[in-house]
N, C-alpha and C positions, 0 to 999 in steps of 0.2 A: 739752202734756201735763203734768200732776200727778204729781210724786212727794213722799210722805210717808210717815212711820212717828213713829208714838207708842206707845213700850213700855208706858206705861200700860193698855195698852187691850189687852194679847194674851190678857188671860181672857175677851174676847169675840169671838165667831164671826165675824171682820170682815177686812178690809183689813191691818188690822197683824197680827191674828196668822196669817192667808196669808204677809205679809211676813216676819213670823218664822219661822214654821217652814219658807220655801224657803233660809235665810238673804239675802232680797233685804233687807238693812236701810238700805245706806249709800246714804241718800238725798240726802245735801247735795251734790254736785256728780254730779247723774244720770247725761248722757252719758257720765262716767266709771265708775259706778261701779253705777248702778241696771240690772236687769236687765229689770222690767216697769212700765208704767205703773200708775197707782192707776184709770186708764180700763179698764186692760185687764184687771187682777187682781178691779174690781168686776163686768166683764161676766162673765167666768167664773163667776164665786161663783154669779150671779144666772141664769144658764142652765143650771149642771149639779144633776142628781139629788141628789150627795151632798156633803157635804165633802172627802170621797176622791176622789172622782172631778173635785172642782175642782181641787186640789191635784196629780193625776196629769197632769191635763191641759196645766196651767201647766208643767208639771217639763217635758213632749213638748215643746209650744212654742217652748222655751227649753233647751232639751236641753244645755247647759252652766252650768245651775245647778247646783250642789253637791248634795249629797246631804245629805239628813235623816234614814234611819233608822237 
């Protein structure tokens, strides 16, 4: 599995800013510390409706991700 994050990149509708805005960022030592893969946060993105609805999704899955709003 892939984990990445490039803060550069979160003004685009992508992978990092997913990443940012679940606060999944700390991706340098993953099994400690990353909550989803970059596999799993692209298949979402890329089967849900919305942006919302990707981001809700992810948040269920993982139901001890921090909070964002």
């Amino acid at each position: 599995m892939t984990y990445s994050y490039d803060p550069s990149k979160i003004g685009e509708r992508g992978l990092d800013r997913m990443r940012f805005e679940l606060g999944d960022v700390f991706v340098e030592e993953p099994e400690k510390s990353a909550y989803l893969s970059d596999d799993e946060i692209v298949a979402v993105l890329e089967s849900s409706a919305s942006w919302k609805r990707a981001k809700l999704r992810l948040r269920r899955e993982k139901n001890y991700l921090p909070s964002t709003e």
